[in-house]
N, C-alpha and C positions, 0 to 999 in steps of 0.2 A: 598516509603519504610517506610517514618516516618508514615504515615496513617496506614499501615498494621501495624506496632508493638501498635499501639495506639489500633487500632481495639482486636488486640491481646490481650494486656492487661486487655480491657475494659470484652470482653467475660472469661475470666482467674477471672476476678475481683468477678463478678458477678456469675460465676459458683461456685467459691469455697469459696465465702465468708456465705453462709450459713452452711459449717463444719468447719472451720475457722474463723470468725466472728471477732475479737479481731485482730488479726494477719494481715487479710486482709485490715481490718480499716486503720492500723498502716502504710502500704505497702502502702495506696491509701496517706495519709498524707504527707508522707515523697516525693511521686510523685508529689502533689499538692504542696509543699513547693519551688521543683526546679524547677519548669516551672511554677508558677504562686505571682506575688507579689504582697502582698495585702499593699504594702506600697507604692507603685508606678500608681499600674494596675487604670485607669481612675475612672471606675464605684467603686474601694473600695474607695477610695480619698473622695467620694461623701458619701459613708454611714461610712465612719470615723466620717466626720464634724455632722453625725445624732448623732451617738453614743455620740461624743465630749460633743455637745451643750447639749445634757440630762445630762451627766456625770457633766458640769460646772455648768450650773443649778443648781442641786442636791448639790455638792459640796457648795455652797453658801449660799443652805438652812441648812444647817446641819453646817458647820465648820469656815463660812464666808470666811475672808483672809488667814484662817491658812496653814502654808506650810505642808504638808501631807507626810508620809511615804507609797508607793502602794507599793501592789504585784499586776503585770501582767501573770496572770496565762496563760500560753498559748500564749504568747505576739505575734508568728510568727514575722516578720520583723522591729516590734516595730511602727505600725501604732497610735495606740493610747498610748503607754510607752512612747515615742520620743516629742509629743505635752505636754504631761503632764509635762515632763523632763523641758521644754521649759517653761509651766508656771513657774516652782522654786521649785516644788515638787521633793521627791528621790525617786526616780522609780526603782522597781529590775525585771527582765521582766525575764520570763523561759519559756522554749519551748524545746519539745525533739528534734527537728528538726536541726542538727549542720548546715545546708542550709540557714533556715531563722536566726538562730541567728547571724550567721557571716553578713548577709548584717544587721543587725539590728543595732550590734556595727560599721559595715562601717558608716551605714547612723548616727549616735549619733555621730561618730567622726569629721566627717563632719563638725555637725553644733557646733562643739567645748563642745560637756554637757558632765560635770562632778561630777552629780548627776542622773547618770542614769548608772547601771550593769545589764548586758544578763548573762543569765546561759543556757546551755543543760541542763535539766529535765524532766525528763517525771512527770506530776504530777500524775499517777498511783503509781507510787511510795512514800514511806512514807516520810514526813519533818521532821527533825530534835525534837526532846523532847524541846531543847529550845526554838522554834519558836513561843509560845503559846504568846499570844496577843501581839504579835510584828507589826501588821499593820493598820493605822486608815482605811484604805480602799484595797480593795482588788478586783482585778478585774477578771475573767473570761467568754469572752465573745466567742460565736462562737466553743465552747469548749465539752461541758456535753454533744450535741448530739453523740459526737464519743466517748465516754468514757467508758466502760463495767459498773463499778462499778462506779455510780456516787454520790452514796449518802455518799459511805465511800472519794471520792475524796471531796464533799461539807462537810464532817465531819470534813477532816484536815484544807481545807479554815474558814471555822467557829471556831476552833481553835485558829487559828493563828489572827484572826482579833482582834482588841482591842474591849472592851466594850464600845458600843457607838460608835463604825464603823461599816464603810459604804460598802455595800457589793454589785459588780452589777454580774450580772450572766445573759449570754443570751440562751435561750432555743431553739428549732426547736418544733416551733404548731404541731400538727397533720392534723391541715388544710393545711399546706403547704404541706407537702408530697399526701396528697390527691389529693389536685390540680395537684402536679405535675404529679403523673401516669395517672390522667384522662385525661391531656393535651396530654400524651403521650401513650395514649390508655391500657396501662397498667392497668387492671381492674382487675386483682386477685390479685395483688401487691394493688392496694386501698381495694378492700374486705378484703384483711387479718390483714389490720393495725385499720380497725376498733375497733377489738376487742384486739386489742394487742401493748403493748408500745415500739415496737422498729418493723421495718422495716422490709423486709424478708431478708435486706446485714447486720441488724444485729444496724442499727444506732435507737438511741433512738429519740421517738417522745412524745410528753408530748399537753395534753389538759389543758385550762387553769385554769381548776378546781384541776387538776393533780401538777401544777405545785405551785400553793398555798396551796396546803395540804404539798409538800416539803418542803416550805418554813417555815410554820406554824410548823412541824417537830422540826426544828433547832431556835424554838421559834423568830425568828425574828420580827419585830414589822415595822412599818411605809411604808409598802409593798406599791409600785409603779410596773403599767406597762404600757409598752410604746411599739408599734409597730414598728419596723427597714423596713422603705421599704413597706410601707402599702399600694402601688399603681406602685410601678416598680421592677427592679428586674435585675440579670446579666443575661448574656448568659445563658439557660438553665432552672431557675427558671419561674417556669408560668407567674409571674406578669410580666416578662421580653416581653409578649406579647402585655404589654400596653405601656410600655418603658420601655428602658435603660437611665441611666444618662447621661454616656459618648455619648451619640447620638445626645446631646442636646446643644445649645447654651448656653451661660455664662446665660444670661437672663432668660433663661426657665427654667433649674438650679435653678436659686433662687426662682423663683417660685413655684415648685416642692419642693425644699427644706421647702418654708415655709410651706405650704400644707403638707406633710408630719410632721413637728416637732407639728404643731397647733394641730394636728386630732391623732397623736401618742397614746394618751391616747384613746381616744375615739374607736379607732379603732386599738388596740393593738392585737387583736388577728389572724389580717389577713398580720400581715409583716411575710419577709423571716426570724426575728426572735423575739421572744418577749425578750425585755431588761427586768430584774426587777432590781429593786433598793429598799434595805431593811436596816435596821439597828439592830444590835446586841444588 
């Protein structure tokens, strides 16, 4: 029974998400937030510590020891809000999802942090007039490909970040979704995204010439990219053909781990997402 409503939904998803497009995103989100945790689930645990270790990096070149004020734009479960909390940082994490935000403050209460608040928000909606340069770092990761309006959601992040913060934002390639249909035979679904920047369900796909003329946009300066996942991949993702994380030994892990964080740069345009990191 549970196969047949999944099946059901899946065809439902897929049909009506080309008149629809926005709505249906939003429907698939809120489904992926209750059946899926990306603060627990094995193989995200392992591209956390990817995103981490760039984010700490970065953080180090730029601010040294300083203790930081983030926005977690989109924070879902607080997989990266909750680590950061932990170094000493105030972390404010928002997410429309009243599913992933409730296990996010379970899991924050947990480990006793009292520099770290969840909010439900949908970041499609406007911030506040006061919020303007109120954050030295600002994160949205995993986020802009589902987004309608992305440039007015990066208009209000850009805002709100202080002058001389730290911005990371992660993209979906156009390679990836390429790979993906062709993997799955899906060859009008790759023909149509060639020429066009979002998908036929409506999700945004970005080149990585595309994705620095955005940045350049919003004048940011000391632009960084770095591939998430440059050689494996979860269920479903093509790379996942060469490996998953979670399938792996503790050992093979670190090895894959370093392989991936070394080559990041080098090969940033072939992960399941390109991280940038820029400054204001």
């Amino acid at each position: 029974m549970a196969k047949l409503i999944w099946f059901f939904k899946r065809v439902s998803y897929r049909t009506l998400a080309p008149l629809f497009p926005e709505t249906i995103s939003k429907w698939r989100i809120q489904e992926v937030a209750k059946n899926y945790n990306m603060y627990t689930e094995e193989n995200e645990e392992y591209y956390a510590k990817l995103y981490f270790h760039i984010i700490k990096t970065k953080f180090q070149q730029v601010f040294g020891n300083k203790k930081l004020k983030i926005l977690d734009a989109g924070c879902g479960q607080g997989r990266l809000s909750i680590p950061l909390a932990i170094m000493g940082h105030t972390v404010e994490g928002i997410d429309f999802s009243p599913d992933a935000i409730k296990l996010a403050k379970k899991y924050a209460a947990e480990k006793n942090l009292n520099n770290i608040y969840f909010d439900i928000k949908d970041i499609d909606e406007p911030f506040n007039d006061d919020m303007s340069e109120r954050y030295d770092c600002i994160l949205c990761t995993e986020v802009i490909y589902m987004v309608k309006d992305y440039n007015k959601v990066l208009s209000e992040l850009y805002r709100m970040l202080k002058t001389n913060g730290l911005m990371f934002i992660a993209f979906r390639e156009k390679y990836f979704y390429l790979l993906y249909y062709i993997k799955n035979k899906r060859f009008k679904d790759a023909k149509f995204i060639l020429s066009n920047s979002k998908t036929m369900s409506g999700l945004n796909v970005h080149t990585h010439k595309e994705i620095l003329e955005i940045l350049f946009h919003f004048r940011l300066k000391d632009i960084e990219f770095h591939g998430i996942g440059i050689c494996s991949g979860i269920e479903g993702d093509p790379l996942s053909s060469i490996v998953e994380p979670k399938n792996l030994t503790s050992d093979e892990q670190k090895i894959l781990f370093e392989i991936e964080t070394s080559l990041s740069k080098e090969y940033s345009k072939a992960g399941r997402y390109i991280l940038t990191s820029a400054v204001k």
